[in-house]
C-alpha positions as CSV (number, residue, x, y, z in Angstrom):
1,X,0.0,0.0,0.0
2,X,1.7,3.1,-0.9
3,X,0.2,6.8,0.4
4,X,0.1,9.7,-1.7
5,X,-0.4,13.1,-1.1
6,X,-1.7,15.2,-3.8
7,X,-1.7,19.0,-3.0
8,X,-2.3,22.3,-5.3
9,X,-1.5,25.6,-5.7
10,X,1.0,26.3,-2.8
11,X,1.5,29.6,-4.0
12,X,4.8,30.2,-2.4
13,X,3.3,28.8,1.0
14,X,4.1,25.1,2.4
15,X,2.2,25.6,6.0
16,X,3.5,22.9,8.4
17,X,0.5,20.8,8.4
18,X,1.4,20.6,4.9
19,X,4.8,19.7,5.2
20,X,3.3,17.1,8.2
21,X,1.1,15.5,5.1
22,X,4.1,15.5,3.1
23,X,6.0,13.3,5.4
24,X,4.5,10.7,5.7
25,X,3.9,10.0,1.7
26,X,5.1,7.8,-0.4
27,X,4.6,9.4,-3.3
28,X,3.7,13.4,-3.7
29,X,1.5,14.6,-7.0
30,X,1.6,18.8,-7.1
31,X,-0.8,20.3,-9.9
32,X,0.9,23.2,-10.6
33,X,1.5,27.0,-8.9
34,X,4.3,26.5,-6.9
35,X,5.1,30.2,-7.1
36,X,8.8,30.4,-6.6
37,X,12.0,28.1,-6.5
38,X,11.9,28.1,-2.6
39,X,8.7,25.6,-2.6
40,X,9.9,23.6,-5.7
41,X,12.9,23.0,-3.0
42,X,10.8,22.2,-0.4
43,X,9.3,19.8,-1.9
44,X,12.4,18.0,-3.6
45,X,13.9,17.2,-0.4
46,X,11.0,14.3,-0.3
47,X,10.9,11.7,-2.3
48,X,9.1,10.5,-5.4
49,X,7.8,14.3,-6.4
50,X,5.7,14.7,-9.3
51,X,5.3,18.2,-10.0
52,X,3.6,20.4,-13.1
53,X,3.5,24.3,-13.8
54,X,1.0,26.2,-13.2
55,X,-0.3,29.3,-14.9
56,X,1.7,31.0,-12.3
57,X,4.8,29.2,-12.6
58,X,5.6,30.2,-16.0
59,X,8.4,32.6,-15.2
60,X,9.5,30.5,-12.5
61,X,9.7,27.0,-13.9
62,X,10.1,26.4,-17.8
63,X,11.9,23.1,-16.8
64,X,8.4,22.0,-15.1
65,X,6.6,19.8,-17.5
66,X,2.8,21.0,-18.4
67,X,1.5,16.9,-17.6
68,X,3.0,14.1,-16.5
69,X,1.3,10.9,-16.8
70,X,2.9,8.1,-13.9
71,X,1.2,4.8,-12.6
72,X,1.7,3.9,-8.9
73,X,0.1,0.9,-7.6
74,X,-1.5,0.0,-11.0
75,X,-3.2,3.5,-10.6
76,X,-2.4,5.6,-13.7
77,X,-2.3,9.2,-12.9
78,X,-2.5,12.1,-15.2
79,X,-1.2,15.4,-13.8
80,X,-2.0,18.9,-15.1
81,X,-2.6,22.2,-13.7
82,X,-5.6,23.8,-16.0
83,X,-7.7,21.1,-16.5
84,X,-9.7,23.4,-19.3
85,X,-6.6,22.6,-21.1
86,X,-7.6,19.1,-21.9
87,X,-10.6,18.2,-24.4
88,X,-11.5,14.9,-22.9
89,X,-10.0,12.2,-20.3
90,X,-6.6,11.3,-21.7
91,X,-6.6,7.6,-22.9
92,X,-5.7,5.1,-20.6
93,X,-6.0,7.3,-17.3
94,X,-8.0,6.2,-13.8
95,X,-7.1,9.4,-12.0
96,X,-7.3,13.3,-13.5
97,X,-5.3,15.2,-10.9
98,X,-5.7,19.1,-11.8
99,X,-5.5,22.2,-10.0
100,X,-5.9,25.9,-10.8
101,X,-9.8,26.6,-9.6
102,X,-8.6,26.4,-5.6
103,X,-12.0,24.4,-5.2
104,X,-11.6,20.7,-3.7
105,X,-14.0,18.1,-5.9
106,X,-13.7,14.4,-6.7
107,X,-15.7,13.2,-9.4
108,X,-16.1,10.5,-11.7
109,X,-16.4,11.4,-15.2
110,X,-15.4,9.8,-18.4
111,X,-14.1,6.5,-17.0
112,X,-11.8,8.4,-14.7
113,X,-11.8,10.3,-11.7
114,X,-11.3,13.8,-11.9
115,X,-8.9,15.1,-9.0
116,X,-9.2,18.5,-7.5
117,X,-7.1,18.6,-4.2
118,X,-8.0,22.7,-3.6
119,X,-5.1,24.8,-2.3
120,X,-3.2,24.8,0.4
121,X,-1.2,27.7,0.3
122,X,-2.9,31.3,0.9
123,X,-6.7,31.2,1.8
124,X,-8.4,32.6,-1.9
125,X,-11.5,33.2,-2.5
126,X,-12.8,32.3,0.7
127,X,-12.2,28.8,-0.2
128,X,-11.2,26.0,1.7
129,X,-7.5,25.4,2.1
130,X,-7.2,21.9,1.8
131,X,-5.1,18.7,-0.1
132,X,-6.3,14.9,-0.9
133,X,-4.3,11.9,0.9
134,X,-4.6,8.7,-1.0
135,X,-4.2,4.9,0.1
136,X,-3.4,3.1,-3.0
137,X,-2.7,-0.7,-3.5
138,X,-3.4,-2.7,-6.8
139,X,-5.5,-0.8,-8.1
140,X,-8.0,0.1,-5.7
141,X,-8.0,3.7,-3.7
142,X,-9.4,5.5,-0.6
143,X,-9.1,9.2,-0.4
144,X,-9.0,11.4,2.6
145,X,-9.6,14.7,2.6
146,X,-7.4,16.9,4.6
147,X,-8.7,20.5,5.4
148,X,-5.8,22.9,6.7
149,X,-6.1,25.1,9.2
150,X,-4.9,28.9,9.1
């Protein structure tokens, strides 16, 4: 069983129940606007980091790949920030992970769910800030929502 964290949107801002989250994963999944080279850092100092760029990353990040598609625990993952970006579910995907609208939501759609973890850097929008923990083996997942406090 391997646990992931999926988070979104840090903005610059890795709170330390975030960074709590972070340590205990196995495998990390960030869907883009990191903000600055400081969090990208951050983060690499864990292992198994799967990070995008975000709309707000452009400047920061060129060397940040726009999607990433990965399979962990025979769960194949497709990362992107914008997830107006894509048409339709990409082909042979279980899990959507996007960012980008700050709003947690898990939904199935497509074939696939479609992965929202919400943001967990700076309160926007008077949105929760929250990120998705999931337990993954063979195939099968339960998610756990994680809501952040300020």
């Amino acid at each position: 069983m391997k646990r992931i964290v999926i988070l979104s949107d840090t903005h610059g801002l890795l709170r330390p129940r975030v960074l709590e989250e972070l340590g205990k994963a196995d495998v990390i999944l960030h869907a883009g606007d990191l903000d600055n080279r400081e969090t990208l850092e951050a983060l690499e100092r864990f292992d198994n980091v799967y990070a995008v760029r975000g709309n707000c990353d452009a400047y920061w990040f060129n060397d940040l790949p726009e999607t990433i598609q990965l399979e962990v625990e025979e769960i194949r993952f497709f990362l992107i920030h914008d997830k107006s970006r894509l048409p339709c579910r990409p082909a042979k995907t279980d899990v959507v992970v996007f960012g980008h609208t700050h709003s947690p939501c898990a939904e199935s759609r497509d074939g696939a769910l479609w992965l929202n973890p919400g943001s967990c850097g700076p309160r926007r929008y008077g949105k929760p800030v929250s990120l998705c923990c999931m337990e993954a083996e063979e195939g099968r997942y339960h998610l756990e929502w994680v809501e952040i406090p300020d």
